[in-house]
Each structure stands twice: as structure tokens, then as C-alpha cells.
ZAKOL-214792 format. One record per atom (N, C-alpha, C): x, y, z; residue in one letter. Coordinates in steps of 0.1 Angstrom, whole numbers, padded with zeros to 4 digits, always signed. Example, Ala and Ser with C-alpha at 12.3 -4.5 7.8 and 13.67 -1.06 7.14 Angstrom:
+0132-0057+0078A +0123-0045+0078A +0132-0033+0078A +0128-0022+0071S +0137-0011+0071S +0129+0000+0079S 
This chain:
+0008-0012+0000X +0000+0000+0000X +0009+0012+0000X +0005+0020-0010X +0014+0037-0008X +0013+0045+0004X +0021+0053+0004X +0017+0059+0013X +0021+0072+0009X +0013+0085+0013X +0013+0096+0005X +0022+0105+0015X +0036+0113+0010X +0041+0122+0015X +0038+0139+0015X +0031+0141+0019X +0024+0154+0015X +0035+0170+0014X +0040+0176+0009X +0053+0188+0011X +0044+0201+0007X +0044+0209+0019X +0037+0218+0023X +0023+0215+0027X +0020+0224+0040X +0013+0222+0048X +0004+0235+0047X -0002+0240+0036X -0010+0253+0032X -0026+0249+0029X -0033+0255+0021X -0046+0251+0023X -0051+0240+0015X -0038+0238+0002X -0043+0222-0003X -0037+0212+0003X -0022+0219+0005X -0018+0205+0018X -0025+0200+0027X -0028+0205+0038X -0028+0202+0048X -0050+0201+0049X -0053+0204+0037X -0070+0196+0034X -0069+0185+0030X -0058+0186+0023X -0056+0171+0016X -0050+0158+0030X -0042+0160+0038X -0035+0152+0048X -0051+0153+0057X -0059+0164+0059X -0070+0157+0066X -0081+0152+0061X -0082+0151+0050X -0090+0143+0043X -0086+0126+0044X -0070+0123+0038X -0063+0114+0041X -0066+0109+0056X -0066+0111+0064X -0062+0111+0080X -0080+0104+0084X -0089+0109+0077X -0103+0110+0076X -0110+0097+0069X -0107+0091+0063X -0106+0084+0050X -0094+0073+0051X -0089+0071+0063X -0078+0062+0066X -0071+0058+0055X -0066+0063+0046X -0056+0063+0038X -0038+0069+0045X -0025+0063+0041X -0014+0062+0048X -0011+0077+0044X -0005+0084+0051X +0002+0096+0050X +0008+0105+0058X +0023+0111+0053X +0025+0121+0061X +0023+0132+0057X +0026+0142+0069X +0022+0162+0063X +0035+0168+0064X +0043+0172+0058X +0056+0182+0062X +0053+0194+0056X +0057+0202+0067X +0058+0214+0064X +0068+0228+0068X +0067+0237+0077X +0076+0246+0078X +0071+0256+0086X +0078+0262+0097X +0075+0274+0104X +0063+0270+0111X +0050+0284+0113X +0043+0283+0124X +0031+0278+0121X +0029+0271+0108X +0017+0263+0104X +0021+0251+0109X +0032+0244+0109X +0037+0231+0107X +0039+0228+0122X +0042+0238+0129X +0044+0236+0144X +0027+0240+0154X +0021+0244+0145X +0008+0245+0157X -0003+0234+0152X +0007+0222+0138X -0004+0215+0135X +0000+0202+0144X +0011+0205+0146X +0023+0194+0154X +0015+0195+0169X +0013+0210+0178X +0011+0209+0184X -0003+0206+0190X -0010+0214+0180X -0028+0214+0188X -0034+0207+0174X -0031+0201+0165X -0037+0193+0152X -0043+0211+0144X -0049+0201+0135X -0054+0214+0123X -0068+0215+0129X -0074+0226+0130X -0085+0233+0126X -0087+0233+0113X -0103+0226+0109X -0106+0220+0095X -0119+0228+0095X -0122+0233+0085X -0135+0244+0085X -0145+0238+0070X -0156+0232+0073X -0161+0229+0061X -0176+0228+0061X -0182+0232+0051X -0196+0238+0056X -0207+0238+0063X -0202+0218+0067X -0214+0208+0074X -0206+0214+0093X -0194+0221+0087X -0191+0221+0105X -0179+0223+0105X -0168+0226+0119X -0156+0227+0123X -0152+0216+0130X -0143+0209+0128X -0135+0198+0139X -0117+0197+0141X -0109+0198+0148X -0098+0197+0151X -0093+0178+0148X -0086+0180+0144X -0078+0169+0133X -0064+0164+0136X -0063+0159+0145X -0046+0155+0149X -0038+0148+0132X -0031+0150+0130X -0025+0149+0118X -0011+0144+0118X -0004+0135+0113X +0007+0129+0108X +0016+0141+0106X +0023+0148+0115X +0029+0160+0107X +0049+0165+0111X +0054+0161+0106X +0066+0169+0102X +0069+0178+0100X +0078+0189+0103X +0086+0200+0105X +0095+0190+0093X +0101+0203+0080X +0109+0201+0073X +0123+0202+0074X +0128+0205+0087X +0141+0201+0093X +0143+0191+0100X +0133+0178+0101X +0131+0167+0111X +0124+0162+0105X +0126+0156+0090X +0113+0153+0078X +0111+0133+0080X +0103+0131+0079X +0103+0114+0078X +0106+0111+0071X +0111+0096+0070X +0122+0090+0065X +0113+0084+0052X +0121+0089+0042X +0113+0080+0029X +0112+0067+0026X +0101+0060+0019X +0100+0050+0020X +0100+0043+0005X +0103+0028-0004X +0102+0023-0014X +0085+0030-0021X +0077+0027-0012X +0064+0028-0018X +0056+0040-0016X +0063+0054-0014X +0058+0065-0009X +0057+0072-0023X +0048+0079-0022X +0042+0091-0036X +0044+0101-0029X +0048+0113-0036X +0058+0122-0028X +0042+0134-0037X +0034+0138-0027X +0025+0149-0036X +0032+0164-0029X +0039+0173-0042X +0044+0185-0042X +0033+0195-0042X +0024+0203-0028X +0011+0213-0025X +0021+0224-0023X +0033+0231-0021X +0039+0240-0019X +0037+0249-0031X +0036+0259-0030X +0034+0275-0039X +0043+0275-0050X +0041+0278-0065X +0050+0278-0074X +0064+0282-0070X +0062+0295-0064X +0077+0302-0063X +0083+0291-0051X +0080+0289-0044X +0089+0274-0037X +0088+0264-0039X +0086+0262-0057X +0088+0246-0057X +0100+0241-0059X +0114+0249-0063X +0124+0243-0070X +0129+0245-0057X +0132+0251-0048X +0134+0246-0030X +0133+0238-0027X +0116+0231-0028X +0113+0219-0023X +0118+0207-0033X +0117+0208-0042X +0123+0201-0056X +0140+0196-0049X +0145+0204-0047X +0160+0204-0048X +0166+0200-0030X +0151+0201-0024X +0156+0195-0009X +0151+0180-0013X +0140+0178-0018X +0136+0162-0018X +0142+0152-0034X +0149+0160-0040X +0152+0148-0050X +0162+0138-0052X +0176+0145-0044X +0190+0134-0038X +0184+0133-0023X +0174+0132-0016X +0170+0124-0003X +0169+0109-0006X +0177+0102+0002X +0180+0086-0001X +0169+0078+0001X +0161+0069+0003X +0150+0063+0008X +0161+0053+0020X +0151+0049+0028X +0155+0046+0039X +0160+0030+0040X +0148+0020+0031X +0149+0005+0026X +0157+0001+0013X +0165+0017+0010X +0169+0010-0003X +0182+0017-0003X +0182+0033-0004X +0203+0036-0005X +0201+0045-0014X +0180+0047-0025X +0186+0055-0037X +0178+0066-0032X +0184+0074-0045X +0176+0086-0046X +0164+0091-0047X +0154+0096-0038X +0138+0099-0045X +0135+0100-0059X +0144+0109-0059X +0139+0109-0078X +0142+0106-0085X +0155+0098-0084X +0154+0086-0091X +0146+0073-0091X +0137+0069-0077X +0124+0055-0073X +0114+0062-0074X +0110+0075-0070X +0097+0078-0068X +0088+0084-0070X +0078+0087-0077X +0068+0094-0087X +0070+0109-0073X +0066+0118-0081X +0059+0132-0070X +0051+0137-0087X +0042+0142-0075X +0029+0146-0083X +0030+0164-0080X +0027+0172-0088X +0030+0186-0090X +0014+0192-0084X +0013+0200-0076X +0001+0204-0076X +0003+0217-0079X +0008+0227-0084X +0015+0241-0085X +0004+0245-0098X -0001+0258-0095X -0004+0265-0102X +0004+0269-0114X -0001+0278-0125X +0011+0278-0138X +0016+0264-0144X +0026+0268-0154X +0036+0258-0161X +0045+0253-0160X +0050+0258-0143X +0065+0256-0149X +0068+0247-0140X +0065+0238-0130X +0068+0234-0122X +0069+0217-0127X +0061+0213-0134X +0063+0197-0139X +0078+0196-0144X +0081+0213-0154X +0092+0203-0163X +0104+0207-0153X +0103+0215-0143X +0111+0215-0134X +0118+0202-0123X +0105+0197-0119X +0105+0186-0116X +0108+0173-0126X +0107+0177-0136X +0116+0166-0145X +0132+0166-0148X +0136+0177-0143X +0150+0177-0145X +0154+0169-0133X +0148+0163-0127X +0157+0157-0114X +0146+0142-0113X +0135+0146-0114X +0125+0135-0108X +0120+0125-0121X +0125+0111-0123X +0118+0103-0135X +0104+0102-0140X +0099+0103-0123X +0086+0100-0127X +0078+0112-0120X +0070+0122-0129X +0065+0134-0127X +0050+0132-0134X +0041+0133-0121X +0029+0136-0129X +0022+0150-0122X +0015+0154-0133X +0008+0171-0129X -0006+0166-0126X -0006+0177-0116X -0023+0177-0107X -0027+0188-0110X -0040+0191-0115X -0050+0203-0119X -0059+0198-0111X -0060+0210-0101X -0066+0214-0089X -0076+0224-0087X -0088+0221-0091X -0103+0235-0084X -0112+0229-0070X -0103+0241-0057X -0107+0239-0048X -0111+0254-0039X -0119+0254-0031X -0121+0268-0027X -0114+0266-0013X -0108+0263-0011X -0094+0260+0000X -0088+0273+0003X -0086+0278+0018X -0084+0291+0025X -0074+0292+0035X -0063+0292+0033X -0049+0294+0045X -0049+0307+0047X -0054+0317+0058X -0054+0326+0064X -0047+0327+0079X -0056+0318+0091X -0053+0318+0099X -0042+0309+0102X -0030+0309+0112X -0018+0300+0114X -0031+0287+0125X -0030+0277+0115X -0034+0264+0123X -0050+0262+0117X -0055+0269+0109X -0069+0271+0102X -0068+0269+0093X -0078+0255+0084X -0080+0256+0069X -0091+0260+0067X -0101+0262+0054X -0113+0264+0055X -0115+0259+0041X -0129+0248+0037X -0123+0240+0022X -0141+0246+0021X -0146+0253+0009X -0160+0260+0015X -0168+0251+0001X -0165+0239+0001X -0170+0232-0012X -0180+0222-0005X -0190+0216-0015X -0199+0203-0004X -0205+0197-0021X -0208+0186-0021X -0205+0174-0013X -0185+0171-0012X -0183+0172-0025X -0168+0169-0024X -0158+0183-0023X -0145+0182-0019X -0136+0193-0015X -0135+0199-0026X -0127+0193-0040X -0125+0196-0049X -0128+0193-0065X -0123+0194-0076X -0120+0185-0087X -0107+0187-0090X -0101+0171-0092X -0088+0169-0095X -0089+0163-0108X -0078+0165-0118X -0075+0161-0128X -0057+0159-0130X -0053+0140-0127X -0042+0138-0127X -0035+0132-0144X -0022+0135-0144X -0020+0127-0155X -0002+0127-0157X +0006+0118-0159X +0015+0120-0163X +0025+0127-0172X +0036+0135-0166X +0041+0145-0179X +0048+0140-0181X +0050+0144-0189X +0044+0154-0203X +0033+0147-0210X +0032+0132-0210X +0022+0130-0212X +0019+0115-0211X +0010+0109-0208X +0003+0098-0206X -0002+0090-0190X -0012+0087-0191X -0018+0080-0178X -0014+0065-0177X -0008+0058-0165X -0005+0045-0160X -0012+0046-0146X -0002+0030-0144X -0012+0026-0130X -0010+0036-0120X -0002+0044-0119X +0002+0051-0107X -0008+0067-0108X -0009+0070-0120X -0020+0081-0120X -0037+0076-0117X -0037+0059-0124X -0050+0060-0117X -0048+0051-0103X -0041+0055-0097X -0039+0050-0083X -0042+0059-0074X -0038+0073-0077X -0034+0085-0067X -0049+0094-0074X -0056+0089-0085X -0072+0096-0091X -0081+0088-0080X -0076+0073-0075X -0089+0063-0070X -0084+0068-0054X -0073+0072-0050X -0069+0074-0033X -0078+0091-0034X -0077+0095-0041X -0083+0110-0042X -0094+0111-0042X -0105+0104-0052X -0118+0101-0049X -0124+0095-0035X -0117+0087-0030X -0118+0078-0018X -0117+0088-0006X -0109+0100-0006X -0105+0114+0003X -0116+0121+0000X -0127+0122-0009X -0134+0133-0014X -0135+0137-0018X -0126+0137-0029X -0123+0150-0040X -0132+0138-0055X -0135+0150-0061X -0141+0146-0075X -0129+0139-0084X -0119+0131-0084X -0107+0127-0094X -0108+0121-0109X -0102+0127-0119X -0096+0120-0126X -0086+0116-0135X -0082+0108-0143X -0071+0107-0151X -0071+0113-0167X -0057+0118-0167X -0061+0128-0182X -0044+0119-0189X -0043+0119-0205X -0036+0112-0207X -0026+0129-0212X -0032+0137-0211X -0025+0153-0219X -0028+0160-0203X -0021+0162-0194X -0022+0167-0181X -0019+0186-0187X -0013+0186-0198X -0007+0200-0200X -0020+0210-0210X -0029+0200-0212X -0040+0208-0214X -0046+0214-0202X -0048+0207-0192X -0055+0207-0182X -0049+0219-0174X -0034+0218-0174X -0028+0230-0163X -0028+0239-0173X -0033+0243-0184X -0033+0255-0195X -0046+0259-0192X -0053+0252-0191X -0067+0256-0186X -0069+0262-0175X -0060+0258-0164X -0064+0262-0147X -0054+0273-0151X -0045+0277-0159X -0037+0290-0159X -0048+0304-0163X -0058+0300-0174X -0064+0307-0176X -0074+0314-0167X -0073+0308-0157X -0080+0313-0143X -0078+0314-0131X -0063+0313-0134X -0051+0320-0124X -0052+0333-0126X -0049+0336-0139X -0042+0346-0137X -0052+0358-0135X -0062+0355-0132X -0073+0368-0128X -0071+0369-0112X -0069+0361-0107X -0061+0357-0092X -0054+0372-0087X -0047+0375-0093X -0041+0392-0090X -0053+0402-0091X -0061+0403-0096X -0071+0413-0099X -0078+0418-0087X -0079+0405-0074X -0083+0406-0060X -0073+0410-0054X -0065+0416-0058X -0055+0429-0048X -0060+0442-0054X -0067+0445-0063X -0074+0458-0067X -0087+0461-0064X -0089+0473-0064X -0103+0479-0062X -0105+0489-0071X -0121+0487-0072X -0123+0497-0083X -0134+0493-0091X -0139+0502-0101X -0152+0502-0112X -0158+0484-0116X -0169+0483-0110X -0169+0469-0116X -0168+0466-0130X -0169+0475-0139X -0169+0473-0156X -0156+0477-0155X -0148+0485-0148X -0135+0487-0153X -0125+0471-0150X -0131+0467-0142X -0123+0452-0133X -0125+0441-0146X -0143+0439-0148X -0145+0431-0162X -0136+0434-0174X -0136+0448-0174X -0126+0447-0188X -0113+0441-0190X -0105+0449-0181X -0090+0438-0176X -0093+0428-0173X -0096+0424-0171X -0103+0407-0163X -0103+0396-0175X -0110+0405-0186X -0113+0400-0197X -0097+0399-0208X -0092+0414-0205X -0078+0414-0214X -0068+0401-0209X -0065+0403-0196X -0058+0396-0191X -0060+0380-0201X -0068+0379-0199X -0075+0361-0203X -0071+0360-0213X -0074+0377-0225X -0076+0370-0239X -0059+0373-0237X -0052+0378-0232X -0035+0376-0236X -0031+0366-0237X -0035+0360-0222X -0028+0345-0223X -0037+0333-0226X -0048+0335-0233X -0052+0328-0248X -0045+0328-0256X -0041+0338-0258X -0029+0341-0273X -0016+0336-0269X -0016+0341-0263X -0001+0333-0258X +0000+0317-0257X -0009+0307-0253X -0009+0295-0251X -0012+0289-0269X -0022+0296-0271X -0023+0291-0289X -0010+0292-0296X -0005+0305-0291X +0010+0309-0301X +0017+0298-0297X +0020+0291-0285X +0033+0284-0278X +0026+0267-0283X +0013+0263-0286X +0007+0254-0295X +0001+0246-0282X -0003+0251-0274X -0010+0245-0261X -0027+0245-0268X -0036+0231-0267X -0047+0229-0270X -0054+0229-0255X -0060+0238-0254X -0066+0242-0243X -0080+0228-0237X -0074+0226-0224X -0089+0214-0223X -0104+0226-0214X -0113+0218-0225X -0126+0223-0224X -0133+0217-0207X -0142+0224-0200X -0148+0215-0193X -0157+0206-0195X -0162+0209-0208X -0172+0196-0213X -0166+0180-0215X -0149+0183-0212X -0140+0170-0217X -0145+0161-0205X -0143+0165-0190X -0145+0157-0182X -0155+0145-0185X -0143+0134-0179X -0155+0122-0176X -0158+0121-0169X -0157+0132-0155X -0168+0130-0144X -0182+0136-0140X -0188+0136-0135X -0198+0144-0132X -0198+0152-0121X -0195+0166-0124X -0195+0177-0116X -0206+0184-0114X -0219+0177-0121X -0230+0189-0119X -0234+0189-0100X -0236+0185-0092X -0238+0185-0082X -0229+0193-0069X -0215+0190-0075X -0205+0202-0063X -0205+0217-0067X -0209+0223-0058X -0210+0236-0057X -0197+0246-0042X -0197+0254-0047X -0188+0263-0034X -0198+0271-0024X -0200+0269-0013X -0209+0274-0005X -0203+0287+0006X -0210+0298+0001X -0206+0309+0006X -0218+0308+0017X -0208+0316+0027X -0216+0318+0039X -0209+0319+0050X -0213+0328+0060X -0199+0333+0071X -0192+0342+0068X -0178+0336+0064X -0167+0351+0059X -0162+0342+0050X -0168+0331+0038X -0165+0329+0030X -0177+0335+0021X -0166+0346+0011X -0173+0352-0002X -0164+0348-0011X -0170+0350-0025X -0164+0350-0037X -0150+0361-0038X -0137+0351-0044X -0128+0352-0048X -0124+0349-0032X -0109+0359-0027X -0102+0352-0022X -0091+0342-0024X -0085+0341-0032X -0079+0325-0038X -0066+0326-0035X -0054+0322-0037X -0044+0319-0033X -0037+0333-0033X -0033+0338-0049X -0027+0351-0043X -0032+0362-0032X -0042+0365-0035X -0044+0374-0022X -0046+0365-0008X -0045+0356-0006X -0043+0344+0007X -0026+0349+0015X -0019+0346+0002X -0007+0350+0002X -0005+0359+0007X -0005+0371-0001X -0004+0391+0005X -0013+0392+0015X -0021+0385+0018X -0027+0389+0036X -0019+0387+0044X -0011+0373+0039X -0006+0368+0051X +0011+0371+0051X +0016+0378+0040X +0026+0385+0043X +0034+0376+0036X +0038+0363+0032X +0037+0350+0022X +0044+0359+0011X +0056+0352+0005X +0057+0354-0010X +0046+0352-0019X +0046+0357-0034X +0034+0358-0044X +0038+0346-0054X +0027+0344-0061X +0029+0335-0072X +0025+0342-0084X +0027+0356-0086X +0023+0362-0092X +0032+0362-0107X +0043+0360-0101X +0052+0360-0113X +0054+0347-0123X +0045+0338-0115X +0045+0324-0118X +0026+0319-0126X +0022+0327-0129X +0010+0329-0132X +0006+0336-0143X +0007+0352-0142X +0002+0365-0152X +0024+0364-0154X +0029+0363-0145X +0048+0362-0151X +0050+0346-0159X +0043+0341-0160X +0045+0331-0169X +0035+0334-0182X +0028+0341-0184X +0022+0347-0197X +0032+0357-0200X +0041+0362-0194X +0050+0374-0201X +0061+0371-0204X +0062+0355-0198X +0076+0350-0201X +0074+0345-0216X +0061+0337-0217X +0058+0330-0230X +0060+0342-0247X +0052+0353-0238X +0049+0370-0247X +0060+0370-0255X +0072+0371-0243X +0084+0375-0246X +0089+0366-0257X +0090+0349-0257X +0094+0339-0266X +0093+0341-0279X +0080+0344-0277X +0070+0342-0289X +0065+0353-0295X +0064+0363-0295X +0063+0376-0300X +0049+0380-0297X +0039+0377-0287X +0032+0382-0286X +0032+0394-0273X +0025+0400-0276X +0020+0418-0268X +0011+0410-0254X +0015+0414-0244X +0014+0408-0226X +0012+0421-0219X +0006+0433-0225X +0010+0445-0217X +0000+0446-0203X -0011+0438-0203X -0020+0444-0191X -0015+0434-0182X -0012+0415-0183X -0003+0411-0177X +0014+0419-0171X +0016+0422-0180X +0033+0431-0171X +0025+0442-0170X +0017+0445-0166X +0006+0458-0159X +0008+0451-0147X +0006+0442-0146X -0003+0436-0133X +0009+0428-0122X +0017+0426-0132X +0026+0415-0129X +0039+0427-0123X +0038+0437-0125X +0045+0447-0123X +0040+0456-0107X +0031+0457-0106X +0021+0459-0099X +0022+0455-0082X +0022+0440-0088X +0023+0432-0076X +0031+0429-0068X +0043+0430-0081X +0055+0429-0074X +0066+0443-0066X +0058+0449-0072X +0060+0465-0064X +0054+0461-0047X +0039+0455-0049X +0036+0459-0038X +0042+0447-0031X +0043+0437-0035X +0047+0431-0025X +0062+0434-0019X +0071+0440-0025X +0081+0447-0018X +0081+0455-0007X +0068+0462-0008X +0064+0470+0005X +0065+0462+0017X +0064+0444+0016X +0061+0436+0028X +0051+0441+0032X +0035+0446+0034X +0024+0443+0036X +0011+0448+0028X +0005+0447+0032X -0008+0446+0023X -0021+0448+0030X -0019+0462+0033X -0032+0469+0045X -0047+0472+0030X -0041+0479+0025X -0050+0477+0014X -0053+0477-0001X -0064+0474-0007X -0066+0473-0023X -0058+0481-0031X -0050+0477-0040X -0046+0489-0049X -0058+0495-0058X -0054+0504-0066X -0067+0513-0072X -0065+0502-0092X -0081+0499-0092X -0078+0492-0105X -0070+0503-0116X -0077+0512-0114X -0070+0528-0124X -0055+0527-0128X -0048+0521-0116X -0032+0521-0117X -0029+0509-0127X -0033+0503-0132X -0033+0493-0144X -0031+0502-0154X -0038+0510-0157X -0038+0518-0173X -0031+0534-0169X -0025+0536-0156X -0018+0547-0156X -0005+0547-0154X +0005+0538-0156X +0019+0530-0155X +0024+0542-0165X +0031+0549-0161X +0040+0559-0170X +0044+0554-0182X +0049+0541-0187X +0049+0532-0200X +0041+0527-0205X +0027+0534-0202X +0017+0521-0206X +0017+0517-0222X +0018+0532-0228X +0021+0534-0240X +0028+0523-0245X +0038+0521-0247X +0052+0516-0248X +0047+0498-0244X +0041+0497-0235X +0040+0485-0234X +0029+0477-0238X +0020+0487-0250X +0009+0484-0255X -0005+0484-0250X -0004+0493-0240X -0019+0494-0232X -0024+0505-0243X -0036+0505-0245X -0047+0512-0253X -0040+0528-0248X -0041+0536-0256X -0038+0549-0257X -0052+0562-0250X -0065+0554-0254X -0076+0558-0252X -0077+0552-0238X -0072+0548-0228X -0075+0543-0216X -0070+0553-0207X -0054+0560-0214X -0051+0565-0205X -0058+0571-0191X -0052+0571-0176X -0057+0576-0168X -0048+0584-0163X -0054+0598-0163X -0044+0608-0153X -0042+0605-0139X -0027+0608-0133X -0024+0605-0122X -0018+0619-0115X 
């Protein structure tokens, strides 16, 4: 029987290890700093619509990490911008029954937002498969998740990269359904994370305030950029009509101080957390750049964020206005007729 190593302890990790924990499937949680130590000490606080319960959990500190095993599946929940960290602490880690290398024996599965993290993980790890992840999953408070979905947590879509499904993707699609989650296996996993990019990258737009038709419009540019961009780089976008599961029945249930949006980057800049911003709307400007397509309201945004996150905090919304009043907007192809005086 596998047993699942979980690496980071944020709001897909550590839903996922209590789902596991719940569902008697094998697993550990490793993680880092003051999430990892107050799950160590008082278990997780798990918030989910039917109710709240405290969750003693299998959990590791990543300076005191458990010992790897022949038959462990290594699932990578850590934030794009610290995947190649985590990548590069767990791929010469020896296994304990054998003398080799993880990444040389043992699959890890990518759960990372964006592109770039599979083929990352293939430079070191043989066996890489990508997880496309829609979950309304909330790391705010240190020691608090909150997953605001019913009946199931999520929908998962696993498949091996670059490409093809085996027994070990539908191993870790059947341990996932069995946790909760809606799962399944895709034989082109890189459609699937082209898909979940295109609704990333609106993800930054929840650090602004401002005109609700002004928000739609960029909202809308952003998308059609990195549409263009994914067609130009020859990415076939997967539809949701592809699913062979049936998702008509899970819904996200608002209620409390769960509202619409919220999602990982602004999770992040609440909590003072590096961004994945550059790994998201910065992975549409990297592509821009390759391939000759125009990215300007992405490097708007992507520029934006990364300004503010230099500030180190994030008391409040930036003004959507500052999108189309960047002293270069010109120059970087923002509409001429948008300008806004500053």
C-alpha cells in the first residue's frame, strides 16, 4: 500500500492530509514554520460547511522530515515560487529501505499553479505527474483551513508528464476520490494546467479595487492575452465539457466570511507570504516575450504586484486605475484611449 508524503502544509496540503487522516488512507504532512508547528502541536482546525473539527495529523517539521519509503508518492502542495526549494531539498534524499535517490524511485505529483513546475521537476524526478486542482481551499489563519465546497472538497484532474496516464496516476485519481475529491485521469495533463492558468491569472485582480466594468474589462484582457499566448506556444486548451466525471452536483458554498474570490494570491499578500504572481500572469509574459506576442496588461499587473509586494504588507486594495496609468503604458501596449491621469 502507498503511502502519500504530503510537502507543504497550506490550504491544499494540509485539506488534503486531513481528508487522508479521515478516509484512513497512509500519510505524512511536512511542512515549515508556524503552520507546521501549531499542527504538530494542537492538530489542524478544518472548517467545512457541514461544521468545524480539530484533526490530529501525521505531521513533520521540514528540518526533522520522515524517513522515505520504497512505496511512498511524494504529492508537491507548496506554492509555485517554492517549488524548486522543495524540488531540490527532496530529489537526492536517499530512501531509507533502499540507499537510492527519490527521484530517481519515486513518482511526486506537482500540484502548482502555472507551467513551470512539472518540467522543473523533471529535471531531477523520473517520474512526474501534474495535478490540476479546483478547490475553494483558505490558509489565512496559522493552524486554520477552510475548504467552503460540499459534497466533495475539490475536482482533481491527474495525468502524467508530459504526457500519458498508468497505473500510478490512476492509483493517486482512485486514493483521491476515496479522500473526497471529485478525481480523474487525463492522458495530456498539459491541457489541463493551461486551462487552470487561464484562471489563475485573474487571481491578482483581488488585490485591486475599483469600477466593476472597469475590473471586467482587464479581467477579460488579461485572459484574452494568455489565450494568445498559449495558442502561439501550440497549447490545445482542455474544455470542461471534456470531463468524464460528473461535476454537476459540487457547488462552493458561501456563507460566514467565505465570499467570492479570495484564492491563493491574495491568501498569500494577507498573510505577508511570498506571491505567485510572477508564476502565473509572469508566466504569460515570459511566454509573450518567446514568442512575440504583446502581454501589456499582464506586465501591468505582474509589475504591480510585485512593487507591492516589496512593501512587505498589504493593509490595502490597490486602485484598478493604476493598471492603465503606469507611465509606460504606451510603450508596453496598453490602449492609448484608456489613459488615466495621475
Amino acid at each position: 500500500m502507498s503511502r502519500y508524503v504530503i510537502i507543504g502544509a497550506g490550504a491544499v496540503g494540509a485539506s488534503l492530509a486531513a481528508q487522508f487522516a479521515l478516509s484512513g488512507i497512509d500519510y505524512v504532512l511536512i511542512g515549515r514554520g508556524a503552520q507546521i508547528g501549531h499542527i504538530k502541536a494542537h492538530g489542524l482546525t478544518f472548517r467545512r460547511p457541514r461544521g468545524v473539527r480539530r484533526i490530529d495529523l501525521s505531521a513533520f517539521d521540514v528540518t526533522e522530515p520522515a524517513e522515505l519509503r520504497r512505496d511512498d508518492i511524494l504529492l508537491l502542495t507548496v506554492k509555485s515560487q517554492d517549488a524548486a526549494d522543495a524540488l531540490a531539498f527532496w530529489s537526492w534524499r536517499n530512501l531509507v529501505d533502499t540507499g537510492t535517490p527519490a527521484a530517481l524511485s519515486l513518482p511526486v505529483v506537482t500540484f502548482q499553479n502555472g507551467l513551470a513546475t512539472e518540467a522543473a521537476a523533471l529535471r531531477t524526478f523520473a517520474r512526474v505527474y501534474g495535478a490540476s486542482i479546483l478547490t475553494p481551499a483558505r490558509f489565512i489563519e496559522t493552524g486554520t483551513v477552510t475548504v467552503a465546497a460540499e459534497p466533495q472538497l475539490g475536482i482533481v484532474t491527474v495525468g502524467r508528464f508530459p504526457t500519458g496516464n498508468d497505473e500510478t496516476s490512476a492509483r493517486i485519481a482512485a486514493d483521491l476520490a476515496k479522500a473526497g475529491y471529485l478525481a480523474e485521469t487525463t492522458s495530456d495533463i498539459r491541457r489541463w494546467k493551461a486551462a487552470k492558468l487561464l484562471h489563475n491569472v485573474r487571481n491578482v485582480l483581488e488585490l485591486f479595487d475599483g469600477p466593476a466594468h472597469l475590473r471586467d474589462e482587464i479581467s477579460a484582457a488579461i485572459v484574452q492575452e494568455a489565450t494568445q499566448v498559449l495558442e502561439a506556444v501550440g497549447y490545445s486548451i482542455a474544455s470542461p465539457s471534456e470531463r468524464g466525471i460528473d461535476i454537476s452536483n459540487w457547488r462552493v458554498v458561501l456563507e460566514g466570511d467565505v465570499t467570492h474570490g479570495r484564492q491563493s494570491t491574495w491568501q498569500s499578500f494577507t498573510r505577508g507570504a511570498s506571491s505567485e504572481v510572477d508564476f502565473l500572469n509572469g508566466e504569460v509574459v515570459l511566454l509573450g516575450r518567446l514568442h512575440g506576442v504583446a502581454t501589456p496588461y499582464n506586465e501591468a499587473v505582474q509589475r504591480l504586484a510585485g512593487e507591492l509586494a516589496q512593501k512587505g504588507a498589504f493593509t490595502e486594495p490597490l486602485r484598478l486605475e493604476a493598471i492603465l496609468a503606469l507611465p509606460d503604458g504606451e510603450q508596453n501596449g496598453l490602449p492609448a484611449d484608456r489613459a488615466v491621469a495621475t
